[in-house]
VEXDREN-2710 file (C-alpha; in Angstrom, 1 decimal):
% VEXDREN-2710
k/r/px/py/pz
1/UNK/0.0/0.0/0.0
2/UNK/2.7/2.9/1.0
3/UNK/4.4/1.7/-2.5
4/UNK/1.5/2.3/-4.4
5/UNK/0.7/6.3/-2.4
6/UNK/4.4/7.0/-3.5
7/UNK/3.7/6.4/-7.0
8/UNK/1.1/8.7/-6.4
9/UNK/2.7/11.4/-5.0
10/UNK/5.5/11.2/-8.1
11/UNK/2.5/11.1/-10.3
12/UNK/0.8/14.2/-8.5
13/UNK/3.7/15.7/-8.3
14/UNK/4.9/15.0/-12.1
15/UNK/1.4/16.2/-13.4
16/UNK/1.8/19.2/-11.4
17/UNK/5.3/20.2/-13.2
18/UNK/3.9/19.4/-15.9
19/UNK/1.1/21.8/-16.1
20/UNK/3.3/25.2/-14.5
21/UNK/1.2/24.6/-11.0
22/UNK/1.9/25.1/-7.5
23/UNK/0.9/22.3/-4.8
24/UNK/-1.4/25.6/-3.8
25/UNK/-2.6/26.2/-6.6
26/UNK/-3.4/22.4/-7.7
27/UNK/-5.3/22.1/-4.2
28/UNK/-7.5/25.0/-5.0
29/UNK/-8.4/23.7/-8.6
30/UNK/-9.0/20.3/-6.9
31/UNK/-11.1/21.5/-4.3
32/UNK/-9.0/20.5/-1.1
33/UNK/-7.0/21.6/1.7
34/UNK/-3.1/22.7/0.7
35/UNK/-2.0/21.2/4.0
36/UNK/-3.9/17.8/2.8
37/UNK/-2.9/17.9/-1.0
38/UNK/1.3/18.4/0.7
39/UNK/0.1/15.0/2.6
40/UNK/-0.8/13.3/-0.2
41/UNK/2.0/14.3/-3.0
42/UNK/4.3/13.3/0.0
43/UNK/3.1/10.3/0.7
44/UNK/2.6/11.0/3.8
45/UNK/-1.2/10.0/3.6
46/UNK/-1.5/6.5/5.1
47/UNK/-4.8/5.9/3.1
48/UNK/-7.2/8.1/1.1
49/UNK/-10.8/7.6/-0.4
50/UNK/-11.8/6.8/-3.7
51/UNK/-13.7/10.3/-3.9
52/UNK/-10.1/12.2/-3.1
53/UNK/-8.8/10.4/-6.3
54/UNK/-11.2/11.5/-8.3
55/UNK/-10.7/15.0/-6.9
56/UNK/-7.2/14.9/-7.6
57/UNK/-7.8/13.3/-11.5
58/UNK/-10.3/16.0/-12.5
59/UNK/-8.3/19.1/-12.8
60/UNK/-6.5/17.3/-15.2
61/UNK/-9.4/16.3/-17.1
62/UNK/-9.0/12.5/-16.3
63/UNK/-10.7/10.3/-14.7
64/UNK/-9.4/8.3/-11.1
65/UNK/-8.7/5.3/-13.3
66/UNK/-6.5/7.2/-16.1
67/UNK/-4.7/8.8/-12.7
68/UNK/-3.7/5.3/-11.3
69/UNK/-3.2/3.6/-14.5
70/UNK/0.5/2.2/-15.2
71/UNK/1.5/5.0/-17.4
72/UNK/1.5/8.7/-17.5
73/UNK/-1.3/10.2/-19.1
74/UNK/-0.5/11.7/-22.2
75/UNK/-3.5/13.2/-22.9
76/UNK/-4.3/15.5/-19.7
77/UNK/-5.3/19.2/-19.7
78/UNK/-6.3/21.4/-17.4
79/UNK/-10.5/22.0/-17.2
80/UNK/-10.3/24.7/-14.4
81/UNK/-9.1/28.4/-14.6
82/UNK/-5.5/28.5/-12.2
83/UNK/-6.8/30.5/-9.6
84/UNK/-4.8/33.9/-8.8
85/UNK/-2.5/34.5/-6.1
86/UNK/-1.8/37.8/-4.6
87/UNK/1.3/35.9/-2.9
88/UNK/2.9/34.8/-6.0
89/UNK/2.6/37.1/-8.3
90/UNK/6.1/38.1/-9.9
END
């Protein structure tokens, strides 16, 4: 199980580079906690619902399955606005 919430994280985390995003700004577009998304994409998480994967999958424009396939989906894009942030704006 921990083996399987660090692949995860690498994959939350690879997505996230991928698309220019903060772990802030990803948690807003998912619709969770910062504090809880950090958990997660650290694999620090012991165990996490279904419903949070698909969270996490939908900003992306995938679905839970596509998120914990094998391979890195090739096709994902965001579906959400990035939200602004008066704290990192350069």
């Amino acid at each position: 199980m921990e083996n399987s919430l660090t692949e995860l994280g690498d994959r939350l985390r690879a997505l996230r580079a991928k698309h220019g995003l903060t772990q802030e700004q990803f948690a807003q577009l998912a619709g969770i906690g910062y504090k809880f998304y950090q958990q997660i994409e650290g694999a620090r998480k012991k165990e996490i619902w279904l419903s949070t994967v698909e969270r996490l999958a939908a900003p992306y424009g995938l679905r839970a399955w596509q998120l914990l396939a094998p391979d890195m989906p090739e096709n994902s894009k965001l579906t959400r606005k990035v939200p602004s942030s008066r704290v990192h704006r350069g």
